[in-house]
Each structure stands twice: as structure tokens, then as C-alpha cells.
KEVEXLUM-784114 format. One line per field, with one value per residue (C-alpha): residue in one letter; x, y, z. Coordinates in nm, 2 decimals, decimal comma. Each point is the difference from the previous one (the first is absolute). Layout:
! KEVEXLUM-784114
aa = [A;...]
px = [X;...]
py = [Y;...]
pz = [Z;...]
END
This chain:
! KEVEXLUM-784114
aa = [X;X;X;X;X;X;X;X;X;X;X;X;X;X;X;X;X;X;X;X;X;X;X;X;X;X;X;X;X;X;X;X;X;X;X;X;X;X;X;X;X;X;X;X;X;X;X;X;X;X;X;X;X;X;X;X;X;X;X;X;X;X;X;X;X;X;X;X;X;X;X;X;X;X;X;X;X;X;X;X;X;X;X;X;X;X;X;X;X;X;X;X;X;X;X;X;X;X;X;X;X;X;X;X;X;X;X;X;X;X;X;X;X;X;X;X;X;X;X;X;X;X;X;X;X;X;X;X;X;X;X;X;X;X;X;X;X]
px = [10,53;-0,17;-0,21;0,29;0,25;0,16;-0,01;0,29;0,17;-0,13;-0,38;0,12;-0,06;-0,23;-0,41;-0,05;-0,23;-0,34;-0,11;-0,28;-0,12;-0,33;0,10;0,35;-0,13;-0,21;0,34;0,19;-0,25;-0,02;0,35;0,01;-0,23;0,13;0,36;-0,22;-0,11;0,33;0,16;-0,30;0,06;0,38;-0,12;-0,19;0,28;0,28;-0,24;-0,05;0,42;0,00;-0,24;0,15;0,37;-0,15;-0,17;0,30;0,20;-0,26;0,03;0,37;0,06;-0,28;0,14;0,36;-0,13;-0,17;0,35;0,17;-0,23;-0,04;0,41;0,05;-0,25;0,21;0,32;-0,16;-0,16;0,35;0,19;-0,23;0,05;0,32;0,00;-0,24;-0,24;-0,22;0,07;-0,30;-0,04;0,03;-0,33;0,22;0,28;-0,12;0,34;0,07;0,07;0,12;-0,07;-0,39;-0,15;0,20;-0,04;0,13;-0,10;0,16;0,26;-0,27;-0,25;0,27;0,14;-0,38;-0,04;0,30;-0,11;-0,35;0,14;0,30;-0,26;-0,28;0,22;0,17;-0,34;-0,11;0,23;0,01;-0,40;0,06;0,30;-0,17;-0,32;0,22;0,17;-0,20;0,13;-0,07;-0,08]
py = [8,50;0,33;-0,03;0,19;-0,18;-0,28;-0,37;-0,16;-0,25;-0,22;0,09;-0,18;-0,36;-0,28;0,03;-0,08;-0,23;0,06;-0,06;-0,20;0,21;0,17;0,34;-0,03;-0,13;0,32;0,24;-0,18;0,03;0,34;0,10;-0,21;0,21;0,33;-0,13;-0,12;0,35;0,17;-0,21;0,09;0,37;-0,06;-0,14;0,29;0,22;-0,18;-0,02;0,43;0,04;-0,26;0,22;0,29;-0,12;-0,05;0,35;0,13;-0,18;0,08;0,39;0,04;-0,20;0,29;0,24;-0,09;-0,01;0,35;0,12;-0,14;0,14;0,30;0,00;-0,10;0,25;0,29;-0,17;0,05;0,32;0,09;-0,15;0,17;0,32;-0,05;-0,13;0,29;-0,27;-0,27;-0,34;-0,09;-0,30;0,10;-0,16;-0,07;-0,23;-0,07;0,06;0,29;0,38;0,24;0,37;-0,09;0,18;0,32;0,02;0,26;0,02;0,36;-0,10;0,07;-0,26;-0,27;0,08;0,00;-0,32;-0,17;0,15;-0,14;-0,34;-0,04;0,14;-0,28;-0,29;0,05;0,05;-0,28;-0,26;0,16;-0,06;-0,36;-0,06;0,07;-0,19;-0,28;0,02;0,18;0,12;-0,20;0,30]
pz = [13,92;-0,17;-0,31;-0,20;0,17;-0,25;0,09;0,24;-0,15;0,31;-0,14;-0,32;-0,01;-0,08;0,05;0,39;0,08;0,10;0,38;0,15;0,22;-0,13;0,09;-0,13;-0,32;0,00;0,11;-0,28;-0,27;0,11;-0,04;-0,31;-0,16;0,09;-0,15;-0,33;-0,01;0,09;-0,31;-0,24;0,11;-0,09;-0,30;-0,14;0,13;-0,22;-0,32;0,08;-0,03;-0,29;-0,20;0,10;-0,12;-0,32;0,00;0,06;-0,26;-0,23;0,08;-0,03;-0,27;-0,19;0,15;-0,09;-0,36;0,00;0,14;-0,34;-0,18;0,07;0,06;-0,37;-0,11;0,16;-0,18;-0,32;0,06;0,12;-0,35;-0,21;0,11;-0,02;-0,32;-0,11;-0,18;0,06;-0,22;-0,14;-0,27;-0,35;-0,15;-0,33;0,14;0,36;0,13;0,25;-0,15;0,22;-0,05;-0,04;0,23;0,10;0,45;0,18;0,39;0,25;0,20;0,29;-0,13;0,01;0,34;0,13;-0,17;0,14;0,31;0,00;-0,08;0,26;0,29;-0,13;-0,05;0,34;0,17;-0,20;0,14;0,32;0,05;-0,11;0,25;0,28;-0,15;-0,04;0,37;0,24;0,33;0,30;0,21]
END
């Protein structure tokens, strides 16, 4: 059996016993401390992907939030151009006026903008998709 090679099921079973001869005591204890080290090793490995699952977790989720904000941004940029104002709270009766604040963006601005957006929220969660499943080659 190779080091990378998983166990046989016929490996799997319960703690052999130790010999009595001297140098098969030695052989065993041996091979029983290379296995103690292969399953500290196998350890450390798991506890590596376990902090990296919540890296990763961590990352998209920010990542997925930065993509609705900066999506709702464009939305609003987008209604108050169309609108042709900005709502702003009138200080008097705290409610919402329209026609505050006059906005007018070209018709170039807004396409860019749009633009801009689409490209960064598609390479946005195409960077985190292939964060979050890597290719095995």
C-alpha cells in the first residue's frame, strides 16, 4: 500500500496486539509511530480545509453583499435619472418630496454605468465561483 493510497477495508479493524519478540516489539512500535504521525499529518490537513471552508464562506457571503449593493445603487442611480430628481427628506415634515433635487445624467453616462456594473457583478461572482469550487486539474 502507497502513502497516498487509502486504507483497505481489511487494514480497518481492532488494535493488534503487540509481539514478544524484542525485535518485533521494536518493528511494531515502529510502524505504530509512523501511523501516529500519518494521522496527526491527516489531522492538520482536515483542520487546513475546515479553515478554509469558512474563509470561503466568509468571502462570498461579502462579496455577495458588495454585489447588492452596488446592484441597488445602479437601480437608484438608474430611477433617478429617470425620474429626473433625487428624493431627498423635506426637513419640515420628514416625509419624502420628490422634485428636490433636479438629476439629469447623458444617456452615455447611464449606459457606461450599467455597463460598469453588469461586467463587475458578473466578474464578481464568477471570481467567487471558482473560489468556492476549484478545478481538480
Amino acid at each position: 500500500m502507497t502513502e497516498d493510497a487509502p486504507p483497505d477495508l481489511d487494514d480497518i479493524g481492532a488494535e493488534p496486539v503487540p509481539p514478544d519478540d524484542e525485535d518485533a516489539k521494536a518493528a511494531y512500535q515502529g510502524e505504530l509511530e509512523i501511523l501516529q504521525q500519518k494521522a496527526k499529518e491527516h489531522g492538520l490537513r482536515n483542520e487546513q480545509l475546515e479553515q478554509s471552508i469558512k474563509m470561503r464562506r466568509l468571502l462570498s457571503g461579502r462579496v455577495f453583499g458588495l454585489v447588492v449593493a452596488s446592484l441597488v445603487a445602479c437601480f437608484v442611480l438608474v430611477l433617478a435619472d429617470g425620474s429626473g430628481c433625487i428624493p431627498l427628506p423635506a426637513p419640515e415634515t420628514c416625509s419624502w418630496s420628490p422634485g428636490s433635487l433636479d438629476f439629469d445624467l447623458s444617456d452615455t453616462v447611464m449606459v457606461s454605468v450599467v455597463a460598469a456594473v453588469t461586467i463587475q457583478v458578473i466578474g464578481l461572482l464568477y471570481a467567487v465561483t471558482r473560489s468556492l469550487f476549484p478545478s481538480k486539474g
